[in-house]
Every structure is written in C-alpha cells, then in structure tokens.
Backbone as a printed PyTorch tensor [residue, N CA C, xyz], in Angstrom:
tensor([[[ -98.9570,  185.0160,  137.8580],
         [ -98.4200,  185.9560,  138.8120],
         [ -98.5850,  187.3680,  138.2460]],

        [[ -97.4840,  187.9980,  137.4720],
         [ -97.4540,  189.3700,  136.9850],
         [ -97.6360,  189.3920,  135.7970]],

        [[ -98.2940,  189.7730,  135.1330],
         [ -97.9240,  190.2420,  133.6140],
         [ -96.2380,  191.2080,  133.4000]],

        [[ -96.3990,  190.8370,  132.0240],
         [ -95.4560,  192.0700,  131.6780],
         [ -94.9750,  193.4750,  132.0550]],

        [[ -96.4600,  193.8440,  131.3530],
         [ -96.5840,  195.0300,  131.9400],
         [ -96.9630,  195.1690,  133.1450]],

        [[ -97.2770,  194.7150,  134.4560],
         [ -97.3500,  195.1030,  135.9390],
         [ -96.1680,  194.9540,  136.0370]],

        [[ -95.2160,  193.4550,  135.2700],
         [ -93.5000,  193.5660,  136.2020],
         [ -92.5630,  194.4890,  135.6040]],

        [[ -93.1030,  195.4130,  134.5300],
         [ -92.1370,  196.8830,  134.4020],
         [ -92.7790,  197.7700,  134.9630]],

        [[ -94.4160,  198.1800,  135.9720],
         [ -94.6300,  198.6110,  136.1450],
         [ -93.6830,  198.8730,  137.8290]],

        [[ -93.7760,  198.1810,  137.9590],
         [ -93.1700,  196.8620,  139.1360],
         [ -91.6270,  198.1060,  139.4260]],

        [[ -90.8390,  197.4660,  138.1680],
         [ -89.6940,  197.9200,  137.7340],
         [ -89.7750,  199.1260,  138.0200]],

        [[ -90.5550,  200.1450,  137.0060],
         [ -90.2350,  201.3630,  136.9900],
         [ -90.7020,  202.0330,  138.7710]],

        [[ -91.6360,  201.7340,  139.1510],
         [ -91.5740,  202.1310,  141.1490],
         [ -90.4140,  201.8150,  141.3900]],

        [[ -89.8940,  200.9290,  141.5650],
         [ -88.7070,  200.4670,  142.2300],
         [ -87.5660,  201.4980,  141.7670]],

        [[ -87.6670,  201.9020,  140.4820],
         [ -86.0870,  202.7870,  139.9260],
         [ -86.9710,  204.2460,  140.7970]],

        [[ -87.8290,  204.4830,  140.5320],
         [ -88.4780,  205.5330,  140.5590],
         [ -88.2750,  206.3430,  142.5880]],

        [[ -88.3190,  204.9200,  143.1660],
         [ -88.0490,  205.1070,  145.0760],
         [ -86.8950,  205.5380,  144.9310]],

        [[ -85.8180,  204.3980,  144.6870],
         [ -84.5420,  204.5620,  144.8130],
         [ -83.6420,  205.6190,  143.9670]],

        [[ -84.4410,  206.6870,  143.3980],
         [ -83.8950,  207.3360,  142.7010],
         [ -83.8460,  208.7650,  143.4820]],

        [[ -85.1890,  208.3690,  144.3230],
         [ -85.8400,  209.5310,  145.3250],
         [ -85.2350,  209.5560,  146.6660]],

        [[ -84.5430,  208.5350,  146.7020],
         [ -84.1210,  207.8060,  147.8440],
         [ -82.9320,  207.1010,  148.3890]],

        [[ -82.1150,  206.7970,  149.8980],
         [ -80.7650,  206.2920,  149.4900],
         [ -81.2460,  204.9750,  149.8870]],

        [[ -82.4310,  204.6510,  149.7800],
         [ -83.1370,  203.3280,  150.0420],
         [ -82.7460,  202.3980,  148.8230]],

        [[ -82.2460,  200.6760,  149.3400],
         [ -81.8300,  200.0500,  148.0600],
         [ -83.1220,  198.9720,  148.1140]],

        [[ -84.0780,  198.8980,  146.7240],
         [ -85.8850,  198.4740,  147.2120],
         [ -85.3210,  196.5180,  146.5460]],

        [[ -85.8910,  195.7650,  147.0580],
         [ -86.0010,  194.5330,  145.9080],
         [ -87.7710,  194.1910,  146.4490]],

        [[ -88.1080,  193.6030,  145.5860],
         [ -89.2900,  192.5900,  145.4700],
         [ -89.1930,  191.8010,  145.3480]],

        [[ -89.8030,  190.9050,  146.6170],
         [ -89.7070,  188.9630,  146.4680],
         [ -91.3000,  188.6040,  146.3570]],

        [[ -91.7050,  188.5020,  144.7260],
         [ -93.0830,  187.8020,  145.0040],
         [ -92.9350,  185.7790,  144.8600]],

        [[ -93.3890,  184.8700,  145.7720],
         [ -94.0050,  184.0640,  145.9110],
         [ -95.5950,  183.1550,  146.4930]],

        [[ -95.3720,  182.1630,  146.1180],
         [ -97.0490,  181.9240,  146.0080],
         [ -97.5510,  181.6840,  147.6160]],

        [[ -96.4470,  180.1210,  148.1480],
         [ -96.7440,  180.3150,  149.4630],
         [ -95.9900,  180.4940,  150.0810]],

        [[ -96.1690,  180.7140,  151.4120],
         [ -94.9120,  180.8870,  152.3300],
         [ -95.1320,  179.5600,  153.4610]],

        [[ -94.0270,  178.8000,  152.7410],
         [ -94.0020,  176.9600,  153.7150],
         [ -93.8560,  177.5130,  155.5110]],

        [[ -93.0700,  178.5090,  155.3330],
         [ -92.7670,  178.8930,  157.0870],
         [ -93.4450,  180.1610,  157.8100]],

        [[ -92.7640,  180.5710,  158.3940],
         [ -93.2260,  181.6890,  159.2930],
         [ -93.0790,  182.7160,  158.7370]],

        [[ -93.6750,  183.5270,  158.1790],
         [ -93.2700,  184.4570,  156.9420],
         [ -92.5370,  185.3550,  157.4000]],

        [[ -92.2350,  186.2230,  158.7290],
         [ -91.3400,  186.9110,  158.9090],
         [ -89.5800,  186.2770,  159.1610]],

        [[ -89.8510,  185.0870,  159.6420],
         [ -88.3230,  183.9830,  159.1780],
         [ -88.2470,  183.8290,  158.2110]],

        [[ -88.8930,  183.6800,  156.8570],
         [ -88.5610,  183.7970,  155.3720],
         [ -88.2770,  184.9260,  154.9940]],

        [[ -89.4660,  185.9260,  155.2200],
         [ -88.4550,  187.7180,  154.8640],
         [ -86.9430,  187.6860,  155.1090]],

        [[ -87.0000,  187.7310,  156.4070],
         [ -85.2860,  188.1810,  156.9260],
         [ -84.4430,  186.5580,  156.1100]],

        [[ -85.0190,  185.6510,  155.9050],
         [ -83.6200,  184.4590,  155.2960],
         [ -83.6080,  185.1250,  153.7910]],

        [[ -85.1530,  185.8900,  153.0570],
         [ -84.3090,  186.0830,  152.0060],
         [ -83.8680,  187.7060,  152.0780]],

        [[ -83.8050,  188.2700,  152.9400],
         [ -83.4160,  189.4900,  152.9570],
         [ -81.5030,  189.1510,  153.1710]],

        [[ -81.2650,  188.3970,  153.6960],
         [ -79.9590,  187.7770,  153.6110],
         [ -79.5310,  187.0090,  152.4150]],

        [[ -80.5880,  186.1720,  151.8240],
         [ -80.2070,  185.2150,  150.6320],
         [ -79.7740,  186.5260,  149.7470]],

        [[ -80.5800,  187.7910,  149.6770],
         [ -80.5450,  188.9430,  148.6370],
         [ -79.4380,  189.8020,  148.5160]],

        [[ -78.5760,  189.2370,  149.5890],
         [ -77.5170,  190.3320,  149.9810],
         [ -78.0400,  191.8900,  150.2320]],

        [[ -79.0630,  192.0650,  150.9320],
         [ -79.8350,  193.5910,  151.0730],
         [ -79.3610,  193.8040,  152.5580]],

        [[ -78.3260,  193.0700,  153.2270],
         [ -77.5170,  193.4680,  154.5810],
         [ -76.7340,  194.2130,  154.3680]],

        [[ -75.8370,  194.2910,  153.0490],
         [ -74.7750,  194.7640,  152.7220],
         [ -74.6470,  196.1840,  151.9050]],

        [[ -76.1160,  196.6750,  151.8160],
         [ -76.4410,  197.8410,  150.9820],
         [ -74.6940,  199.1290,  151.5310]],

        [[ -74.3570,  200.0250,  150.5520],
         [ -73.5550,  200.3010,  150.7840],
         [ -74.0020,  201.7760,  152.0030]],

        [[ -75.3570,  202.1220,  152.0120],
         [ -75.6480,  202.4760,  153.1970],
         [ -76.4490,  202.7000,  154.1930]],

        [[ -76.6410,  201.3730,  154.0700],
         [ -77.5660,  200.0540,  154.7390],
         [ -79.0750,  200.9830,  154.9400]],

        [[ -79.0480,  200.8090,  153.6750],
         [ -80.8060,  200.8690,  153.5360],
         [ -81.1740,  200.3070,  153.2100]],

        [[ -81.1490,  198.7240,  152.9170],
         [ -81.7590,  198.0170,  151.9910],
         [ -83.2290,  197.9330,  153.0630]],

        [[ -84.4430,  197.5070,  151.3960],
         [ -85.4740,  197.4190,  152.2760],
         [ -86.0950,  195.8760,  151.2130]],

        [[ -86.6890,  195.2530,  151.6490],
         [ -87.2900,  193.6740,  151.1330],
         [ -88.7080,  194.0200,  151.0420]],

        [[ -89.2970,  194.0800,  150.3240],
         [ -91.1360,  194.1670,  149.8870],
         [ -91.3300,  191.9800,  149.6540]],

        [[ -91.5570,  191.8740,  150.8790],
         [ -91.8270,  190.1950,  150.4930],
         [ -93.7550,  190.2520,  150.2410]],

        [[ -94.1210,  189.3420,  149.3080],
         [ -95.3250,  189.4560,  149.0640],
         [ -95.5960,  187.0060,  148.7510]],

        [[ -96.5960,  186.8250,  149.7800],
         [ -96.7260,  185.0600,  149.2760],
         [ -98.2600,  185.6530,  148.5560]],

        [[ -98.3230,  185.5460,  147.8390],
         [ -99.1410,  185.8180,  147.2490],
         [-100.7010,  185.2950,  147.0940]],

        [[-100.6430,  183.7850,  147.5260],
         [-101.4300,  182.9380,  147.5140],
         [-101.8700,  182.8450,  149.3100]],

        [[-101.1700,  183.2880,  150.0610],
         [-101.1060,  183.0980,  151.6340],
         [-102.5600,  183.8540,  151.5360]],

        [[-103.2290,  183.3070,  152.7090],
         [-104.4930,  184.1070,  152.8380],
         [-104.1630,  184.3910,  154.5730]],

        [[-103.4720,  183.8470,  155.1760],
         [-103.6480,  184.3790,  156.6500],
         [-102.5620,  185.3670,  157.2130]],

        [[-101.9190,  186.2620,  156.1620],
         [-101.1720,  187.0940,  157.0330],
         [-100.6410,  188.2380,  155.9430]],

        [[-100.5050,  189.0770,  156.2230],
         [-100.4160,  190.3830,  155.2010],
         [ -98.7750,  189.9950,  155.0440]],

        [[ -98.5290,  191.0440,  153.6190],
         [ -97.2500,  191.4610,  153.0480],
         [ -96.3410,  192.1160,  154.1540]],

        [[ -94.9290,  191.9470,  154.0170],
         [ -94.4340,  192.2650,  155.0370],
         [ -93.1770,  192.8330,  153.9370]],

        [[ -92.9100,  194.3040,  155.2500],
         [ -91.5120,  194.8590,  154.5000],
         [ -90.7300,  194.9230,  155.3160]],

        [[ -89.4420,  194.2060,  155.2580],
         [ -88.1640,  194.4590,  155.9300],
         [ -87.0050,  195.3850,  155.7590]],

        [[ -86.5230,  196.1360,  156.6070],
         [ -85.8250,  197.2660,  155.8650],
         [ -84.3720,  196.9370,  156.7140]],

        [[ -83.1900,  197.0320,  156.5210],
         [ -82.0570,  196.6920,  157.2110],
         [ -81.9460,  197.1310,  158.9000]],

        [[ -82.6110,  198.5400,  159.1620],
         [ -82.2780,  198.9290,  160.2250],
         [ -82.9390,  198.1940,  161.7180]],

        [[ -83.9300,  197.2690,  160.9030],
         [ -84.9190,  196.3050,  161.9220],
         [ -83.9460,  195.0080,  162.1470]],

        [[ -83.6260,  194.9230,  161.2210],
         [ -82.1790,  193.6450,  161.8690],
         [ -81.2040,  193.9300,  162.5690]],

        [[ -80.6900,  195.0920,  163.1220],
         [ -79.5770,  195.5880,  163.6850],
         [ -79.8930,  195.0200,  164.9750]]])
C-alpha cells in the first residue's frame, strides 16, 4: 500500500489542510470496495465519527485502491445533510 514515508507524507497534507482550514480531513485507503463505493464512503464516514465534527466539516478522502472501475471519492459532511 504506502510506504512510510508517503504515510507521513500522507500525514503531514492532512495537518497541513486542517491547519489552513476549519475542515476536519481523514483518509480511508482500501484495496477493494465489496459494495457500492459511495454506500461504503458515507458507512465509513459514519463508522469515523466525521458527522460529529465540532463544525461539521468533516470531509472523508475514501481511496479502494485496487478498484479499477470507479474513481476516488470525497465525502464532506454538508452532502449528507
């Protein structure tokens, strides 16, 4: 999957948005996605507790990594409302 150094590279974007930003970022990388990948975003955008951001910015960077038929998808809280 990531090396080391890509998953602090990884890391440091992520401090680096949210520092710029009242956006709260996570990254979900997996290989495949068994379901409908936008019903897996939003179940783990809930599994992540990123509903509850304290002002509801959370945003989900889901990536299946191995999926070849459908691009990366980002969920951000205000699309679930």
């Amino acid at each position: 999957m990531l090396s080391q150094l890509e998953q602090q590279k990884v890391l440091e974007c992520i401090a680096a948005a949210e520092a710029a930003t009242s956006g709260e970022l996570r990254v979900h990388l997996e290989a495949q996605c068994e379901k409908d990948p936008i019903a897996r975003a939003i179940d783990l955008f809930y599994e992540l507790g990123m509903q509850a951001t304290e002002q509801r910015t959370g945003v989900l960077i889901y990536v299946a990594y191995e999926a070849k038929n459908w691009p990366s998808l980002v969920i951000k809280e205000s699309m679930l409302v």
